[in-house]
C-alpha positions as CSV (number, residue, x, y, z in Angstrom):
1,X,-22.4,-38.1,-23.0
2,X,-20.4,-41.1,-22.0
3,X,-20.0,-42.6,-25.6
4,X,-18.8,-39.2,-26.4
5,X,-16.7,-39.4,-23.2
6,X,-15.1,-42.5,-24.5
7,X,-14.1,-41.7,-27.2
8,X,-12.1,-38.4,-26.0
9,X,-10.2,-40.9,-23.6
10,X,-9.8,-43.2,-26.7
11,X,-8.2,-40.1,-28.8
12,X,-5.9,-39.2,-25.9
13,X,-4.5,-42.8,-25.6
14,X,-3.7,-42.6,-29.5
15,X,-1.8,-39.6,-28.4
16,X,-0.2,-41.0,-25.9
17,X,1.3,-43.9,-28.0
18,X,2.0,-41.8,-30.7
19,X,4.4,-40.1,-27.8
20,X,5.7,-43.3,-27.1
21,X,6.7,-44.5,-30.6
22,X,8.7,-40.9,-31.0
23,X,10.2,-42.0,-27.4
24,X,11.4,-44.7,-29.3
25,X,12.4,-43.2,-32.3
26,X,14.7,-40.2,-30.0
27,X,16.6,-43.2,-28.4
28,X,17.3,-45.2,-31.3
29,X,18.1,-42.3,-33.1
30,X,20.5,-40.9,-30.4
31,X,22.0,-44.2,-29.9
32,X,22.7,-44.3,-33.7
33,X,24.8,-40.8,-33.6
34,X,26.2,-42.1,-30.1
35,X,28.0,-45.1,-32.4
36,X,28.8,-43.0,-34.9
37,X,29.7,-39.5,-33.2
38,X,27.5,-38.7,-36.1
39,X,26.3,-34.9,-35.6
40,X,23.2,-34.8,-37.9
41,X,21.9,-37.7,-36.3
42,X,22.2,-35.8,-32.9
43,X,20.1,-33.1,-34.2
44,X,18.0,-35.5,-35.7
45,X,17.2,-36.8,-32.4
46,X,16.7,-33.7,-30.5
47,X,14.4,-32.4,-33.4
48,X,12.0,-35.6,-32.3
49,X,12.2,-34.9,-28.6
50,X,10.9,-31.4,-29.6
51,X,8.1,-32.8,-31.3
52,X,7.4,-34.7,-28.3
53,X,7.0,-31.7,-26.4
54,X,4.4,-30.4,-28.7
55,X,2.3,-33.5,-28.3
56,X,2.5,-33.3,-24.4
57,X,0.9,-29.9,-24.5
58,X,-2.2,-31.9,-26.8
59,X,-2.4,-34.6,-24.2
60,X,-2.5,-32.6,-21.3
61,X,-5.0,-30.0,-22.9
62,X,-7.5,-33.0,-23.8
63,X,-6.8,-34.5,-20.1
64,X,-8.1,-31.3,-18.7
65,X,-11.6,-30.5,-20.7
66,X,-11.9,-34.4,-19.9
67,X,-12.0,-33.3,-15.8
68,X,-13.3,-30.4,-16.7
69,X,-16.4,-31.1,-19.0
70,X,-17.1,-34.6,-18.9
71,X,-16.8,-35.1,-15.1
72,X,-15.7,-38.3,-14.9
73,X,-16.4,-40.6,-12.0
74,X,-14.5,-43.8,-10.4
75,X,-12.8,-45.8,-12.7
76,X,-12.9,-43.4,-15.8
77,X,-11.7,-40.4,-13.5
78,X,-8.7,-43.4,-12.6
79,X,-7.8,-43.3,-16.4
80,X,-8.1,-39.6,-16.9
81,X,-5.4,-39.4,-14.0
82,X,-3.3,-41.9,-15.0
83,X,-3.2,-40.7,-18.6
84,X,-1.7,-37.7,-17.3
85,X,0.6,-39.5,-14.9
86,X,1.5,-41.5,-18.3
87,X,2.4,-38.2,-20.2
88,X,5.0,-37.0,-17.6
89,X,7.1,-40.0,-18.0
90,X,6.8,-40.4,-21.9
91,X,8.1,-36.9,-21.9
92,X,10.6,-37.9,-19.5
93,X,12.0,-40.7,-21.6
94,X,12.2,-37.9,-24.5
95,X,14.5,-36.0,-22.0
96,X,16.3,-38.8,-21.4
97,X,16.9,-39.3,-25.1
98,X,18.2,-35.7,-25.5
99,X,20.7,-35.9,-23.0
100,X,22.1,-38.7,-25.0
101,X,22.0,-37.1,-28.0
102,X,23.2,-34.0,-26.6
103,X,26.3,-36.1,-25.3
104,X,27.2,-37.5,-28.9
105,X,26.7,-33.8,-30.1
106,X,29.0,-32.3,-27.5
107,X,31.9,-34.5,-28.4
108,X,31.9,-34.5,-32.0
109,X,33.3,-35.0,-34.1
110,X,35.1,-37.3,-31.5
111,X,33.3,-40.4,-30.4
112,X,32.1,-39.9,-26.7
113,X,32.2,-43.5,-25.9
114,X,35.9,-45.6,-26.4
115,X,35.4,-48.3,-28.5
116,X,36.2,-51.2,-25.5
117,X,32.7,-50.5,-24.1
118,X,30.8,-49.6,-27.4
119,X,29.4,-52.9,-27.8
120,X,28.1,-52.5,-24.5
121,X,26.7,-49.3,-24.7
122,X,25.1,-50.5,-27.9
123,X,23.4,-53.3,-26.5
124,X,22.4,-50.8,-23.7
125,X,20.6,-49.0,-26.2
126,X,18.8,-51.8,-28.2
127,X,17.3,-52.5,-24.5
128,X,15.9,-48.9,-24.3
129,X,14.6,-49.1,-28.2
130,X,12.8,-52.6,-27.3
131,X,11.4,-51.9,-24.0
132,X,10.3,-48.5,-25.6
133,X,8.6,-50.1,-28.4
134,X,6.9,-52.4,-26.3
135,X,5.6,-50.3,-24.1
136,X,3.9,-48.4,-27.4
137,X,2.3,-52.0,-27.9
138,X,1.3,-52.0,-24.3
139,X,-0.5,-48.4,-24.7
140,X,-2.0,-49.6,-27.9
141,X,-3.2,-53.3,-27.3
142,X,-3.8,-52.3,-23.0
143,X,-3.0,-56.0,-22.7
144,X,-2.0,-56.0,-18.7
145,X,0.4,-59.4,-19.2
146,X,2.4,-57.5,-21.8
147,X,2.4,-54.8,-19.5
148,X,3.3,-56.8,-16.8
149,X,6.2,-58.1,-19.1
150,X,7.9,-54.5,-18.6
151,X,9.2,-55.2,-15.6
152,X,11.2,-58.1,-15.9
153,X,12.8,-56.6,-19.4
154,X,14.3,-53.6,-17.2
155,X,16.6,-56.6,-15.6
156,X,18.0,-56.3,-18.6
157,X,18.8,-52.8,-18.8
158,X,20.2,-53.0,-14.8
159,X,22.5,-56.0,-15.7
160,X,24.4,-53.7,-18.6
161,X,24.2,-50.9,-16.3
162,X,26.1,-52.7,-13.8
163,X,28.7,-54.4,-16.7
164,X,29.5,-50.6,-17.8
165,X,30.3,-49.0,-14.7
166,X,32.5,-52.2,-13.7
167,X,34.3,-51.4,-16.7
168,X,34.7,-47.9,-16.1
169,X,35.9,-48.7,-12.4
170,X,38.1,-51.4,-13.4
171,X,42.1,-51.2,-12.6
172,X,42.7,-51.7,-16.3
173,X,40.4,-48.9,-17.5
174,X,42.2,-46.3,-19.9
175,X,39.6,-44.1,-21.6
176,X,40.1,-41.0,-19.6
177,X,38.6,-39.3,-17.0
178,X,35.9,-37.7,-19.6
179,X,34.9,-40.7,-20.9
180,X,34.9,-42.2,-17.6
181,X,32.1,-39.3,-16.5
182,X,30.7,-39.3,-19.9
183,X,29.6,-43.3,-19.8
184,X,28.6,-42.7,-15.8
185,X,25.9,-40.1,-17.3
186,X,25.4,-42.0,-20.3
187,X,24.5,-45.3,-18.2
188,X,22.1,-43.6,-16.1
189,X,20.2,-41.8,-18.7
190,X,19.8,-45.1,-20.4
191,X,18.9,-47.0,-17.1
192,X,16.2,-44.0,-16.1
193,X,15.0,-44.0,-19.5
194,X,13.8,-47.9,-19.3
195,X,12.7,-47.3,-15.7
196,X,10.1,-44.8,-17.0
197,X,8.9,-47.3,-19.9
198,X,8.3,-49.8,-16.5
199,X,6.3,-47.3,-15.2
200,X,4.6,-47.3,-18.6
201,X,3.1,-50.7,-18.0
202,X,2.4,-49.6,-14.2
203,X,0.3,-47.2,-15.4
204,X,-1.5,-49.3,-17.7
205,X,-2.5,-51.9,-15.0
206,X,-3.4,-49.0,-12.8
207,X,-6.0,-48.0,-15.1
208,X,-7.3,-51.0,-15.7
209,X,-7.7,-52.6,-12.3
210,X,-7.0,-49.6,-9.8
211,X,-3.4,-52.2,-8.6
């Protein structure tokens, strides 16, 4: 019963990184149509976030006939728990990564973000596609230093945050009022999304060590 048990809990943490590597595919493909106010890439994106969906429904089923039907005790019932803690924010990151998408999409075929800040906003998203593909290493390897790692790479993602929204408050800035609330949406959705691959590595810990 337990090898049997283990195994289940092994399957569902395949699923969850396979969430995680989509996660990470939706942002770098919504940053991509972001740069290029390109509309297929947009759909491209939300397409993924969709299929994200679909496997939350498969992790949460398999979470549940693990508490139901394998009655699982101390630290196991810990990692049943936090897997599905884990699924609520891999499915929030793919939300996050359709609002982005859905920003380049509403725009075009104008670009959403003025080309002053683009670089930043670019390097905004290479943050979310790195932190996002190492916390799909995290959930595959379970290594708790790379998961500790997470948290000092969302500095990263908080230091751009804070450069973009000094731009758009500067006394010099002159993309418009709807770029202005555009790139205030944009930066949090980016920011949120890397808080969530933090909580990635949180989780991981958790389930290892019960910190």
């Amino acid at each position: 019963m337990r090898t049997r048990f283990h195994e289940d809990l092994d399957q569902l943490a395949d699923r969850l990184q396979a969430m995680c590597l989509r996660d990470r595919n939706a942002i770098a493909t919504a940053t991509n149509a972001l740069m290029s106010a390109d509309l297929e890439l947009s759909e491209q994106a939300i397409d993924t976030c969709r299929e994200i969906e679909t496997l939350r429904e498969e992790c949460e089923q398999a979470a549940v006939s693990l508490l139901a039907l394998q009655a699982p005790v101390a630290g196991e019932l810990r990692q049943v728990v936090a897997a599905i803690q884990l699924v609520g924010d891999l499915v929030r990151m793919a939300t996050l990564a359709e609002h982005i998408a859905n920003v380049a999409r509403r725009r075009h075929p104008e670009h959403a973000v003025p080309e002053t800040v683009r670089p930043l906003v670019a390097r905004m998203g290479a943050a979310a596609i790195a932190m996002a593909t190492s916390a799909a290493a995290v959930l595959g390897s379970r290594d708790l230093d790379d998961a500790a790692q997470l948290d000092g790479r969302d500095d990263t993602m908080d230091h751009l945050h804070q450069q973009l929204l000094a731009a758009i408050l500067a006394d010099d800035w002159n993309g418009g009022t709807t770029a202005a609330v555009d790139l205030t949406l944009l930066g949090r959705y980016y920011e949120r999304f890397a808080d969530h691959a933090v909580q990635v590595g949180r989780r991981t810990i958790f389930m290892a060590t019960g910190q």
